[in-house]
C-alpha positions in Angstrom: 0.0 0.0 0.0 2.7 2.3 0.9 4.5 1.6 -2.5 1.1 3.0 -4.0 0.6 6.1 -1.8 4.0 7.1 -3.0 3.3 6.7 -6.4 0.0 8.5 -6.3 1.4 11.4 -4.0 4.4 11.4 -7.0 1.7 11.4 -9.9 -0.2 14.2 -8.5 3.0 16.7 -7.8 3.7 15.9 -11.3 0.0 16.9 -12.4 0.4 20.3 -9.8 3.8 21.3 -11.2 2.3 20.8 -15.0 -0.9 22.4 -14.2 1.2 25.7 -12.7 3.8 25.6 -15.7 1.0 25.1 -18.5 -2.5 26.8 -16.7 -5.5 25.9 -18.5 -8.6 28.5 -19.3 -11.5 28.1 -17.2 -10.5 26.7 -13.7 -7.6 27.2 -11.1 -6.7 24.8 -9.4 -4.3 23.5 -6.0 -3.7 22.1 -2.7 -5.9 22.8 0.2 -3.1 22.1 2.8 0.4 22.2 1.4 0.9 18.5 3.2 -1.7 17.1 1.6 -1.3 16.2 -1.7 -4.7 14.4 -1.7 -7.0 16.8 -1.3 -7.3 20.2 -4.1 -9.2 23.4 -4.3 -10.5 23.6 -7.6 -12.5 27.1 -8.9 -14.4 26.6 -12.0 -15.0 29.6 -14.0 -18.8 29.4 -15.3 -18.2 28.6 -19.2 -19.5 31.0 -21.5 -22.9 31.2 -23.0 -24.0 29.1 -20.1 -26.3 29.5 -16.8 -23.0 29.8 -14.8 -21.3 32.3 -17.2 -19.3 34.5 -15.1 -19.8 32.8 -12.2 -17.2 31.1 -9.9 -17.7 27.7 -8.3 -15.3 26.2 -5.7 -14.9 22.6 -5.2 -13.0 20.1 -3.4 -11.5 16.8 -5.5 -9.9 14.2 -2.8 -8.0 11.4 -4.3 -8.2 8.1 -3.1 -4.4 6.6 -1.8 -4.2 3.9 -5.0 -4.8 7.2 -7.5 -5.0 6.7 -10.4 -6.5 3.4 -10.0 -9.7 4.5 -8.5 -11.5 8.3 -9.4 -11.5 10.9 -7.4 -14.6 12.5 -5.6 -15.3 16.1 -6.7 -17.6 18.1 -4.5 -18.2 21.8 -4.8 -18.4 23.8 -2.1 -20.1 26.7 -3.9 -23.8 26.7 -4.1 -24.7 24.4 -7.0 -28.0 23.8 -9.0 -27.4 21.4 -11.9 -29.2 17.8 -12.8 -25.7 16.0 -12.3 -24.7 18.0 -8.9 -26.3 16.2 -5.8 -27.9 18.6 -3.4 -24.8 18.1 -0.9 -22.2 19.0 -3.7 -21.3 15.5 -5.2 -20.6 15.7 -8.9 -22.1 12.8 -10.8 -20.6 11.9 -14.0 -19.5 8.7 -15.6 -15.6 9.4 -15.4 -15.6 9.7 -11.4 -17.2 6.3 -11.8 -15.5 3.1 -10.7 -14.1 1.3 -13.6 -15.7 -1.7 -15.0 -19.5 -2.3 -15.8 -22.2 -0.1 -14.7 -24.3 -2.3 -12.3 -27.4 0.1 -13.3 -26.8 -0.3 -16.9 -26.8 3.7 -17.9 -23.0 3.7 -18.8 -20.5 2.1 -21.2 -17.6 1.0 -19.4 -15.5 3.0 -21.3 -17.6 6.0 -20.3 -16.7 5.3 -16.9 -13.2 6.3 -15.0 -10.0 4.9 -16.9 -6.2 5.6 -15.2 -5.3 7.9 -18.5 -7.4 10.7 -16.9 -6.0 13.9 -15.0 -6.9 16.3 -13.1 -7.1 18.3 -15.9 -9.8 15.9 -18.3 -11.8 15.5 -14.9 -12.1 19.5 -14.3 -13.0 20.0 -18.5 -15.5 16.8 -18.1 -17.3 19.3 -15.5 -17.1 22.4 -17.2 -18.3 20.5 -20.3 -21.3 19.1 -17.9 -21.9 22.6 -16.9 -23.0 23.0 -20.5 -24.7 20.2 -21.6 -26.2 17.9 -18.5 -27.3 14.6 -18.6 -30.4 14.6 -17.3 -31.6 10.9 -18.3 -29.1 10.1 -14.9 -29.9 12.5 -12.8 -28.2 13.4 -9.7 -30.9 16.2 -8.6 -34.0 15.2 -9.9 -35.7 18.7 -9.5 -32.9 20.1 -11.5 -33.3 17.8 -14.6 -37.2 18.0 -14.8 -36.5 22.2 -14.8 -33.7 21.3 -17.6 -36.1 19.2 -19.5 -39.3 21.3 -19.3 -37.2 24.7 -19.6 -34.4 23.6 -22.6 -31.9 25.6 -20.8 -28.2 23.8 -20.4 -27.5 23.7 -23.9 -30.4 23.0 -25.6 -30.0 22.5 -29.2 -32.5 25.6 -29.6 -30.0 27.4 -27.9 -32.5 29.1 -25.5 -30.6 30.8 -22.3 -32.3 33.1 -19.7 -31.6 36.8 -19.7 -28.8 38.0 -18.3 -28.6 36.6 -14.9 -25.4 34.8 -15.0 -23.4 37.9 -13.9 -20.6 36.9 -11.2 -22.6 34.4 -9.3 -24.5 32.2 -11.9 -27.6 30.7 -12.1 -26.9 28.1 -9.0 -30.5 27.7 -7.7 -33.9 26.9 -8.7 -35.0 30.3 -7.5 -32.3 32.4 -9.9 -33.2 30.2 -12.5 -37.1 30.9 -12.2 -36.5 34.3 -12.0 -34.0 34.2 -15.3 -36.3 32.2 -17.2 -38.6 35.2 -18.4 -41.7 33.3 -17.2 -41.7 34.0 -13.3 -45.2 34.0 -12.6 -46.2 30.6 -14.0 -42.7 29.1 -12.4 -43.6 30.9 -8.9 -47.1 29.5 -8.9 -45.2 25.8 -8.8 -45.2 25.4 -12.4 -42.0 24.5 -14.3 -40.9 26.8 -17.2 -42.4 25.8 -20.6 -45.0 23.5 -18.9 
């Protein structure tokens, strides 16, 4: 076990240093605790033409001792409304799952966590998500019925809501209702475009 810790704790310096020499738009990224080489701070920039644009989202990823083996867990500390976030912060998507075959059947196992991944392809795999959700797998259920009934997230009609991004984001149900153009019918329990 030790022999893997130390190989994991060497990986990850190596994907700090890289990350520090060659930074990457959209996110920042580093250690909570300088002794701890298992446990990073990551800031996501909301992407663009998004819900989140302009908005900036803090989460924690801990690595697990036998890295890159097993995923990490990413979990942001920021207030986060999306159909793949769980209410408590857990990011949901198929590359922080286990490797091997989905027991549930709603992923490919090569959908699903592989060794070749960084902490770079993991932090672009949730900006991506940011963008385009999958909502037949939900995380938050509430969320993904709002992202089916409203298009927003990418829609391929391209719908967004006004302008409410701004420098927090749309990271609740409540912004997002009130973005939507449609407040009224959303406030009286109704989802957008229902």
């Amino acid at each position: 076990m030790a022999a893997t810790t130390s190989q994991a704790s060497l990986l990850l310096q190596k994907q700090l240093r890289d990350l520090a020499k060659h930074p990457v738009d959209g996110f920042s990224a580093g250690l909570v605790d300088d002794s701890n080489v298992f446990e990073w701070q990551v800031t996501i920039i909301g992407p663009p033409e998004t819900l989140y644009d302009g908005g900036y989202f803090n989460a924690i990823m801990s690595f697990p001792q036998n890295y890159p083996n097993s995923p990490p867990s990413v979990r942001f500390t920021s207030e986060m409304w999306h159909p793949n976030v769980y209410p408590d912060g857990r990011v949901c998507i198929s590359i922080l799952h286990p490797p091997g075959e989905d027991p549930n059947g709603y992923e490919l196992a090569s959908e699903r966590w592989t060794p070749v991944h960084t902490v770079e392809s993991i932090v672009l795999s949730i900006i991506s998500m940011l963008s385009s959700p999958n909502d037949e797998s939900p995380a938050n259920i509430e969320a993904a019925a709002l992202s089916r009934a409203t298009g927003y997230w990418g829609s391929p009609s391209g719908r967004r809501p006004g302008k409410n991004g701004g420098r927090k984001g749309v990271t609740s149900r409540k912004r997002l209702v009130d973005a939507c153009g449609n407040h009224r019918k959303c406030s009286e329990g109704n989802l957008c475009g229902s």
